[in-house]
C-alpha positions, 0 to 999 in steps of 0.5 A, a space after each residue: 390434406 387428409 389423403 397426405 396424411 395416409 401416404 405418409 404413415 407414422 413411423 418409429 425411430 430412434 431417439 436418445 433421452 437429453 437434458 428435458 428432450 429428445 435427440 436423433 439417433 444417427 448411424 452411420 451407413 459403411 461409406 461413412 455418411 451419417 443417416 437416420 433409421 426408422 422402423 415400421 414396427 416395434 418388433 423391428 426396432 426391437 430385432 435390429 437394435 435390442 430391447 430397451 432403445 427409446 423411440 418416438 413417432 414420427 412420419 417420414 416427411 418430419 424426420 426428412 425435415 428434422 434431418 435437413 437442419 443436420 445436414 443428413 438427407 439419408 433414412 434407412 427403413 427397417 434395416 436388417 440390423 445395425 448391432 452387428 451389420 458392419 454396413 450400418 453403425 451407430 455414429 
């Protein structure tokens, strides 16, 4: 269980502070579908969606899990940028 552990690093996405918890950012890739971003460092959090976006840790196979209940089975790693890249929006 250990070695999974450390093919499975931590992650750092998106989220939306709510009423006491957080929420999934989802985005939206050019063909519509709704899928999740998450970045590999914060410097590029910071370049692809600008300073001040809320986030949390998580690892790839407990994001995989979180989205399955929201029927969204897509996760782009460190896409270039969504604020301006007309192939990923904020949905």
């Amino acid at each position: 269980m250990e070695n999974s552990r450390r093919n499975d690093p931590p992650l750092l996405v998106p989220v939306r502070p709510g009423r006491g918890s957080l929420a999934l950012r989802l985005f939206r890739t050019a063909t519509g579908e709704r899928t999740a971003v998450a970045f590999t460092s914060r410097d590029r959090l910071v370049r692809a969606l600008g300073d001040g976006h809320a986030w949390m840790w998580l690892t790839e196979r407990a994001l995989r899990g979180m989205l399955e209940d929201l029927g969204v089975s897509g996760i782009v790693i460190d896409p270039a940028g969504t604020e301006g890249d007309p192939s990923l929006q904020a949905a």
